[in-house]
C-alpha positions as CSV (number, residue, x, y, z in Angstrom):
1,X,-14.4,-25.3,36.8
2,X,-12.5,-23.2,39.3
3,X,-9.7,-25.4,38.4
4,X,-9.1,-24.0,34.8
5,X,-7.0,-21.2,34.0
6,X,-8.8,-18.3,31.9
7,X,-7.0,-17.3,28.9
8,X,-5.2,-13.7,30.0
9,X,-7.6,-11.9,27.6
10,X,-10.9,-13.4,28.2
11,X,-12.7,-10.7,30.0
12,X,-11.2,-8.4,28.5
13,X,-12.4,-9.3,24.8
14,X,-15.9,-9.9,26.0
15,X,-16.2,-6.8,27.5
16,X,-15.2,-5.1,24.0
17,X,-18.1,-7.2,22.4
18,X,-20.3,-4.9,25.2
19,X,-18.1,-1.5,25.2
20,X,-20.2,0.5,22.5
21,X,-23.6,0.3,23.5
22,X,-26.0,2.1,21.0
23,X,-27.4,5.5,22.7
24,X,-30.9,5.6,23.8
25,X,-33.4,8.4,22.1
26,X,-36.3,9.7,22.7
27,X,-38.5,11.6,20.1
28,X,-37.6,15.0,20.2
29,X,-34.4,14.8,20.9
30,X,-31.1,15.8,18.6
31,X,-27.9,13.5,17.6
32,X,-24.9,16.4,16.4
33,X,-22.7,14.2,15.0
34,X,-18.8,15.4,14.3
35,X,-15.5,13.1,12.4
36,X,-12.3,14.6,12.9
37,X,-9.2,13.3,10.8
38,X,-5.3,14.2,10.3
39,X,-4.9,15.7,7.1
40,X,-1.8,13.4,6.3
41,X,-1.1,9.8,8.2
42,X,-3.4,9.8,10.0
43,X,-3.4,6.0,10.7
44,X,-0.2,6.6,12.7
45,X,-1.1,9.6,14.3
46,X,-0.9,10.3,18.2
47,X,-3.7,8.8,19.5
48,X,-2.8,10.5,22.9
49,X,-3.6,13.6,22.0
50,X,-6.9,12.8,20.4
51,X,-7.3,11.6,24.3
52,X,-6.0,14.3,26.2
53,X,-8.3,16.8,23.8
54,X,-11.4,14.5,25.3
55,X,-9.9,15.2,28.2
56,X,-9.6,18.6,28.6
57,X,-13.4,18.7,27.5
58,X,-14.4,16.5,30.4
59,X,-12.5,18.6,32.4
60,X,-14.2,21.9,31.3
61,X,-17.7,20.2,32.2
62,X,-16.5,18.8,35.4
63,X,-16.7,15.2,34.0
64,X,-16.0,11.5,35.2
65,X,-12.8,10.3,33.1
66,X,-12.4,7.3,30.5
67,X,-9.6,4.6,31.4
68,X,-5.9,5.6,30.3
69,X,-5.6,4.1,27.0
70,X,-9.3,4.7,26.4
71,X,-11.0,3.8,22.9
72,X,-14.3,5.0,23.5
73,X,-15.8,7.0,26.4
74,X,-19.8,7.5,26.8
75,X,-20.8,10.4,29.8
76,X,-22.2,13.4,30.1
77,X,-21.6,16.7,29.8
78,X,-23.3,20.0,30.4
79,X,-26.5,17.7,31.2
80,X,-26.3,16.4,27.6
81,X,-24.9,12.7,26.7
82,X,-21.7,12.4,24.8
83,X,-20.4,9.8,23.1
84,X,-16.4,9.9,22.1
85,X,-14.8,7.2,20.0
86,X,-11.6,6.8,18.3
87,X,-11.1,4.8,15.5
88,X,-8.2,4.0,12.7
89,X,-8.2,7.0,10.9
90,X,-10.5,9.3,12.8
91,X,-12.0,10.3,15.9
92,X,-15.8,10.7,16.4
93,X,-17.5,12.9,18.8
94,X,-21.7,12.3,19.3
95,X,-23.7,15.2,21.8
96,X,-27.4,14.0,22.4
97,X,-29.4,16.7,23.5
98,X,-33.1,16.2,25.0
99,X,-34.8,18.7,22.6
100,X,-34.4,20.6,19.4
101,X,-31.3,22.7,19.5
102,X,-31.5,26.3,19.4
103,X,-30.8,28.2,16.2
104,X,-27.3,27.8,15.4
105,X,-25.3,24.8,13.9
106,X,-25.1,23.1,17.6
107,X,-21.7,22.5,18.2
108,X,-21.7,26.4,20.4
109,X,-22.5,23.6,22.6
110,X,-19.3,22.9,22.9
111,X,-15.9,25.4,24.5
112,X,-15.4,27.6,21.2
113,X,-11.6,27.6,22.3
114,X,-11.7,23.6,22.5
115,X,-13.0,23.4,19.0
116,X,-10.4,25.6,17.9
117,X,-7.8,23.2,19.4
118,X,-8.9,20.3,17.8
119,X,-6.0,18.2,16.7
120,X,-7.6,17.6,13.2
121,X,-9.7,18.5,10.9
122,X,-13.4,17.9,10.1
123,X,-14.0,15.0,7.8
124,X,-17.7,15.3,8.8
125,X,-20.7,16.7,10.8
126,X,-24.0,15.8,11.2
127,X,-27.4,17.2,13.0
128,X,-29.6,14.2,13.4
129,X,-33.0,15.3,14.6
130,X,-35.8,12.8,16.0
131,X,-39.3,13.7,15.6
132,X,-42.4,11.9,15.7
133,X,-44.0,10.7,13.1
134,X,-47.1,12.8,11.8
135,X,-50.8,11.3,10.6
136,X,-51.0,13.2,7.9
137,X,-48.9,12.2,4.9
138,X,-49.3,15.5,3.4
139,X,-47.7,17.0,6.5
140,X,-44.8,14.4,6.4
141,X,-44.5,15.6,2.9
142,X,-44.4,19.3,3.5
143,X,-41.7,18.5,6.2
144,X,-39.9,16.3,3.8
145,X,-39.9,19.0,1.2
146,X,-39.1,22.1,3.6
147,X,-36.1,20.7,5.4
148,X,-34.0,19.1,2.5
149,X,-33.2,19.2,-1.3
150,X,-36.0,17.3,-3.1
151,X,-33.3,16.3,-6.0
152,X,-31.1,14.7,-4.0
153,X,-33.6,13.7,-1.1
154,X,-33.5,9.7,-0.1
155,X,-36.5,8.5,2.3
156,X,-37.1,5.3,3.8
157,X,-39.4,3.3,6.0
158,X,-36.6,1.2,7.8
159,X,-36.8,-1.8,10.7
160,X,-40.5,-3.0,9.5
161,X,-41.9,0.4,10.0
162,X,-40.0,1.3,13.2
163,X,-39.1,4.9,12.0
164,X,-38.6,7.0,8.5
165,X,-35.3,8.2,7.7
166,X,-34.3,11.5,5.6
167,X,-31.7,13.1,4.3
168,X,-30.2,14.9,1.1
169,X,-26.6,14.8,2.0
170,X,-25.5,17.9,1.0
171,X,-23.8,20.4,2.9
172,X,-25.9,23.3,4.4
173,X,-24.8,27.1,5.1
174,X,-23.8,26.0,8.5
175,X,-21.4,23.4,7.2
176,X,-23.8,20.2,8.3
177,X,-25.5,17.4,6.8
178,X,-29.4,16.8,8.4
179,X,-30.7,13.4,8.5
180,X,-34.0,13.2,10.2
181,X,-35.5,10.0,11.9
182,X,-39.2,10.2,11.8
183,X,-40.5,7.9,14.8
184,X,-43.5,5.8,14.6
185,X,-45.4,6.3,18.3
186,X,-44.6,2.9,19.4
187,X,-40.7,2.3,18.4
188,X,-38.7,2.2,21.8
189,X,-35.6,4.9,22.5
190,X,-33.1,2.0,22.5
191,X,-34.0,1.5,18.7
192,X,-34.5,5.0,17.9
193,X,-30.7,5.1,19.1
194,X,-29.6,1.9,16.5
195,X,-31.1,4.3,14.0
196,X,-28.8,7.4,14.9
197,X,-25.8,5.1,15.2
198,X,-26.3,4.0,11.8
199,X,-26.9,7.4,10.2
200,X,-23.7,8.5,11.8
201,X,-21.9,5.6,10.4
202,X,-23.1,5.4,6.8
203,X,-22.2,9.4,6.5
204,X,-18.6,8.7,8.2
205,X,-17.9,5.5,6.0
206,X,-19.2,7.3,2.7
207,X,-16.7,10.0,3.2
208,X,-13.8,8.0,4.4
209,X,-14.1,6.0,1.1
210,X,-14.5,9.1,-0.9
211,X,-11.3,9.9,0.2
212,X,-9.7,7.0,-1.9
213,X,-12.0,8.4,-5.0
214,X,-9.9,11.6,-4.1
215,X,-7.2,10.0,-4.2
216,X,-7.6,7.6,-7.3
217,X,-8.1,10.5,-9.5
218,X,-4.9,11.9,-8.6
219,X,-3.0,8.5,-9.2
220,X,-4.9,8.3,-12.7
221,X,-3.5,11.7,-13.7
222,X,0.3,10.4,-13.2
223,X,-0.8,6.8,-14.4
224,X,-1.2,8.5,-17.6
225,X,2.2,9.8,-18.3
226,X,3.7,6.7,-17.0
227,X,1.6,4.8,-19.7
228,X,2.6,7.0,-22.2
229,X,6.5,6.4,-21.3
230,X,6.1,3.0,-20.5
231,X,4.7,2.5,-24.2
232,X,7.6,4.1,-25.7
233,X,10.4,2.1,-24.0
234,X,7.8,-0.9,-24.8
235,X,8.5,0.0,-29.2
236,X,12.6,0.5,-28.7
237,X,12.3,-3.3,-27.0
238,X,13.0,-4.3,-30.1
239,X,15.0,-2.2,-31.9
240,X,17.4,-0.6,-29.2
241,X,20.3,-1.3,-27.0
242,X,18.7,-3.8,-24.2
243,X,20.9,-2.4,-21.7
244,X,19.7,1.5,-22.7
245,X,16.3,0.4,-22.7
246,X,16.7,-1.4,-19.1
247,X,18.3,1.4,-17.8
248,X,15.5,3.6,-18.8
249,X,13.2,1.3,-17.5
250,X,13.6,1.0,-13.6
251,X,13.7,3.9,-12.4
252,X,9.9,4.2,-14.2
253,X,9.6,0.8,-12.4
254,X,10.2,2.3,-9.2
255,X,8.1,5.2,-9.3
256,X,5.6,2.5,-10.2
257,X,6.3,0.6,-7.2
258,X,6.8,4.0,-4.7
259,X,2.9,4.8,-6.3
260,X,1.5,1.6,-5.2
261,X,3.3,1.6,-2.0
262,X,1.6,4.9,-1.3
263,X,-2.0,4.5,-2.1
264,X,-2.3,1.0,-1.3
265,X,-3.4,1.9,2.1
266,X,-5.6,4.4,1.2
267,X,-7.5,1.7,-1.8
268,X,-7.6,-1.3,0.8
269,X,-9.2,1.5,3.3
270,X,-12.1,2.7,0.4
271,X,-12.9,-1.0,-0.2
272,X,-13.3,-1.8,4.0
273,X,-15.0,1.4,4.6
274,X,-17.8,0.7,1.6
275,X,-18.7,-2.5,2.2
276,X,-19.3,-0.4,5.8
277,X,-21.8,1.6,4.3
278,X,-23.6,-1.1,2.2
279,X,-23.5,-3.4,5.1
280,X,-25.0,-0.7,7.7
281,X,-27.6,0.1,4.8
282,X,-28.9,-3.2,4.6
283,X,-28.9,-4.1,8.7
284,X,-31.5,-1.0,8.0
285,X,-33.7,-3.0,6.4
286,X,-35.5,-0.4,4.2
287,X,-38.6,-0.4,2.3
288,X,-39.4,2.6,-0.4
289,X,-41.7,5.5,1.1
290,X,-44.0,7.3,-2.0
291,X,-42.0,6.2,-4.5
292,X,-39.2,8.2,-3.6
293,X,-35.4,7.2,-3.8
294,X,-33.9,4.4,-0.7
295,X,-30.5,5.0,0.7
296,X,-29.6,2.1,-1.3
297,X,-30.7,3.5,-4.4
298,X,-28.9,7.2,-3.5
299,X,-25.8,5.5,-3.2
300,X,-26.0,2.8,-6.4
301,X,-26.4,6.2,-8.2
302,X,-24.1,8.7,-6.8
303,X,-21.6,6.4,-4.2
304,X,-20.9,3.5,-6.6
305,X,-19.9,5.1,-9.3
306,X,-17.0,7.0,-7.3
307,X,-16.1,3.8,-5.9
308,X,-15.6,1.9,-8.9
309,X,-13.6,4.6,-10.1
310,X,-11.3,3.8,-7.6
311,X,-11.6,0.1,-7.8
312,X,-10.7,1.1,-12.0
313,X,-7.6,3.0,-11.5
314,X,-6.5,0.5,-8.6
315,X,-6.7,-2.3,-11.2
316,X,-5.1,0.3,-13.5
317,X,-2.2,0.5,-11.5
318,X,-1.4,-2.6,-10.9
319,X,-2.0,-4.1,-15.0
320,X,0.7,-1.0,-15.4
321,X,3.0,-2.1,-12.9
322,X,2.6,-5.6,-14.4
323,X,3.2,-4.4,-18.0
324,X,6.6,-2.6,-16.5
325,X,7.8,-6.1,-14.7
326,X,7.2,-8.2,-17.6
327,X,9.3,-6.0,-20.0
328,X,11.9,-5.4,-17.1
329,X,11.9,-9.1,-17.4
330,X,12.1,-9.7,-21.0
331,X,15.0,-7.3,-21.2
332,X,16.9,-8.3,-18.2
333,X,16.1,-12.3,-19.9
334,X,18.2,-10.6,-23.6
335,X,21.1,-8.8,-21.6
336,X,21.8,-12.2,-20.0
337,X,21.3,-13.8,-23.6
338,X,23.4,-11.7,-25.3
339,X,25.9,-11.6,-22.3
340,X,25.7,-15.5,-22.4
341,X,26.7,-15.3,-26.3
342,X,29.2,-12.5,-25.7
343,X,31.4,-15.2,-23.0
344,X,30.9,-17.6,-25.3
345,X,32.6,-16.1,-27.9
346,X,35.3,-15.0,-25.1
347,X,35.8,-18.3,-24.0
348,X,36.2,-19.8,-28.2
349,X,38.7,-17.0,-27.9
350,X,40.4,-18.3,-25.2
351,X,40.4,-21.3,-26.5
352,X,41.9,-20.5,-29.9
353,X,44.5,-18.2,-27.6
354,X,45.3,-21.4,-25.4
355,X,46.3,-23.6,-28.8
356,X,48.4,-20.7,-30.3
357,X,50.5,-20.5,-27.1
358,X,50.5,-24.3,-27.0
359,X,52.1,-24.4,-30.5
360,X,54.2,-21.6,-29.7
361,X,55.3,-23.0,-26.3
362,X,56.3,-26.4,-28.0
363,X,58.0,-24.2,-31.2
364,X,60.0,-22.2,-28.4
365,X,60.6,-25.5,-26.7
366,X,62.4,-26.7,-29.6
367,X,64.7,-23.7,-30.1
368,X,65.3,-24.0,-26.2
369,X,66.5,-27.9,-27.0
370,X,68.9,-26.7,-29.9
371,X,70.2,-23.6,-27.9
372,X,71.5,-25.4,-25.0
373,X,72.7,-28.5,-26.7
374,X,75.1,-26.0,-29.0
375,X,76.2,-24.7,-25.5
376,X,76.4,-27.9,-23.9
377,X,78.3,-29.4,-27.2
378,X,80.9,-26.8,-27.3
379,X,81.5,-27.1,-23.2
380,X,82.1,-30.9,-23.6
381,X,84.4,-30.5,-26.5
382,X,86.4,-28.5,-24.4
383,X,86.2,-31.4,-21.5
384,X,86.5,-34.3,-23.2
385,X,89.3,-32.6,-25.9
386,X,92.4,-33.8,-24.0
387,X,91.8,-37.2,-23.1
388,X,90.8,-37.3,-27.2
389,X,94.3,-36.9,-28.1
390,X,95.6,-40.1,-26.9
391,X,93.0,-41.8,-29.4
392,X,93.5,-40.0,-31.9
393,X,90.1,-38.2,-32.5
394,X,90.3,-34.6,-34.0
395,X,88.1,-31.8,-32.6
396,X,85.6,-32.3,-35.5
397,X,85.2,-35.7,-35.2
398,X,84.8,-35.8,-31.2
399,X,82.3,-33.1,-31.6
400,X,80.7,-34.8,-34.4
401,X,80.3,-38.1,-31.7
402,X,79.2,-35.7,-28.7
403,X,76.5,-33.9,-30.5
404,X,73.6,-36.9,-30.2
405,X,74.0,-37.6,-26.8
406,X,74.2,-34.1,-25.9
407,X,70.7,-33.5,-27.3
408,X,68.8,-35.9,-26.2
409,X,70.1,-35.7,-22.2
410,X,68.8,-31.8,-23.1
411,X,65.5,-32.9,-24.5
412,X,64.6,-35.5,-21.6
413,X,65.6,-33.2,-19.1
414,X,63.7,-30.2,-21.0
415,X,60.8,-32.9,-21.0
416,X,61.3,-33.5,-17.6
417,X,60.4,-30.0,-16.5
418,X,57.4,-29.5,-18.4
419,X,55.8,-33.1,-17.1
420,X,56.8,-31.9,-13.8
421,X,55.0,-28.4,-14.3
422,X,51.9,-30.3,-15.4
């Protein structure tokens, strides 16, 4: 085997299978969970930065340094883990502390002046705390009912009844969401961490793809007035100038196509991110605690909706755009049409044109033939005069004789030069 050559990327792509390892938790401890996004383009954004502001945080803690070019970076700072990763459209930052956190949001954990500096803004935060799970259902219950908003509260028993998860997914007065993962005795740390990873990721996916629902109910306020116009020009199809209505039409046409062009990303980007969410629900594997609300069933009734309101006006915009090429066509289809009949009738024109100038040609010809045989007549008169005499010819009579020949020599040689021409 030492004889094969490795494919240049081999290790390298399975080593990325192993890069992200899930964190390990213990029961007690605390997941503070933070997404920071561009507010525009972010897609294309300077991913060095987003590295050299994880840098100067390892640098404030004294901490080991990622790989230039770094993805993802797991270490420890301040004798907590951190977990740093950065991703299409966002980068994620994950501090596990051993213990509850002190009374505060969490993130004082972190340099105020670095937070400040953050080349971003928050797209989400989360405190994730891991406790054990009690005996007593009525004290699960009371803890349930303290900590979050009973309306909006989805519980489940997930991994075959490795853990409980909680959360409400609203926005507290410090500016977090709480989850809570509510550990059997006997579930290990390494799943305890799965558990975290997931909650971070179904709360980062659902508001990256509400982002597109953001953004789809500003495309169906303009697709609206584009109907509108796009319905009008459709009635004068049939009645108006083709060539005013065309002209009318593409430049609604290319706003079309500059709207699609601008929130296509963002629509193929809500689909990806959730079929994320679903998909990380699912690997959860839940089962309904007290006949309260799943994850599953919290998002088929306030998640789906908004996404297939985007899904809508993305289908929307494109049966518009479709509408707008199809008459585009049609009347690009009449001007040629009516074009077609209008050099038709130019080239019957031509035609007739052609014939008159024929018959006018051979009319002129005619005159041409008379014209010069009356000059060519009287100049052989004048030559042929003398010798005349001696036979006795008058002037009439000699011109009388000289006129035939005269006229046809002009006629063939006239003949001639138009077979020559041709």
């Amino acid at each position: 085997m030492t004889a094969i050559t490795d494919h240049q990327d081999r290790y390298a792509l399975t080593n990325e299978l192993h890069a992200r390892p899930f964190p390990t938790l213990g029961t007690g401890a605390t997941a503070l969970y933070l997404a920071v996004k561009r507010p525009a383009d972010a897609a294309r954004r300077d991913r060095q930065a987003d590295l050299d502001h994880l840098l100067a945080l390892l640098n404030h803690f004294g901490a080991d340094h990622p790989r230039p070019g770094a993805t993802h970076y797991s270490g420890r700072i301040g004798g907590h883990g951190i977990k740093w990763e950065s991703h299409t459209e966002f980068v994620s930052y994950t501090l596990f502390v051993e213990g509850k956190v002190p009374d505060g949001d969490g993130f004082d954990l972190f340099p105020e002046k670095w937070l400040a500096e953050m080349p971003g803004v928050r797209l989400t935060s989360a405190m994730i705390r891991v406790v054990e799970k009690p005996q007593d259902k009525a004290r699960l219950a009371r803890i349930l009912k303290e900590d979050f908003v009973p309306e909006s509260l989805a519980v489940s028993n997930v991994l075959d009844g490795a853990a409980i998860i909680a959360g409400d997914f609203r926005i507290d007065a410090r500016g977090q969401m709480n989850f809570q993962v509510i550990s059997a005795a006997q579930t290990g740390s390494q799943r305890i961490g799965r558990i975290v990873q997931r909650l971070c990721e179904i709360e980062t996916y659902k508001a990256m793809s509400m982002l597109g629902y953001r953004r789809a109910k500003e495309v169906q306020r303009q697709l609206g007035n584009i109907d509108m116009r796009l319905n009008r020009l459709i009635d004068r199809m049939s009645g108006a100038e083709p060539e005013a209505v065309l002209a009318a039409l593409l430049p609604l046409t290319a706003e079309l196509e500059a709207l699609s062009a601008q929130s296509a990303f963002r629509f193929s980007g809500t689909r990806a991110y959730s079929s994320l969410v679903a998909d990380r629900i699912m690997v959860l594997r839940e089962r309904r605690v007290g006949g309260r609300q799943t994850f599953e069933e919290f998002m088929a009734r306030r998640f789906e909706p908004t996404m297939r309101t985007s899904e809508a006006v993305e289908a929307q915009l494109q049966n518009i755009s479709a509408r707008a090429f199809r008459a585009a066509e049609l009347l690009r289809t009449r001007v040629e049409v009516e074009r077609s009949a209008q050099n038709q009738q130019l080239l019957e024109s031509m035609d007739r044109r052609a014939d008159q100038q024929l018959h006018l040609q051979k009319t002129v010809e005619g005159l041409s033939v008379v014209a010069i045989s009356y000059y060519a007549v009287n100049l052989a008169t004048y030559a042929v005069y003398p010798l005349a005499k001696f036979g006795g010819l008058s002037k009439a009579t000699l011109t009388a004789l000289l006129i035939p020949p005269v006229i046809g020599a002009v006629w063939l040689t006239v003949r001639r030069i138009r077979n020559a021409f041709h």
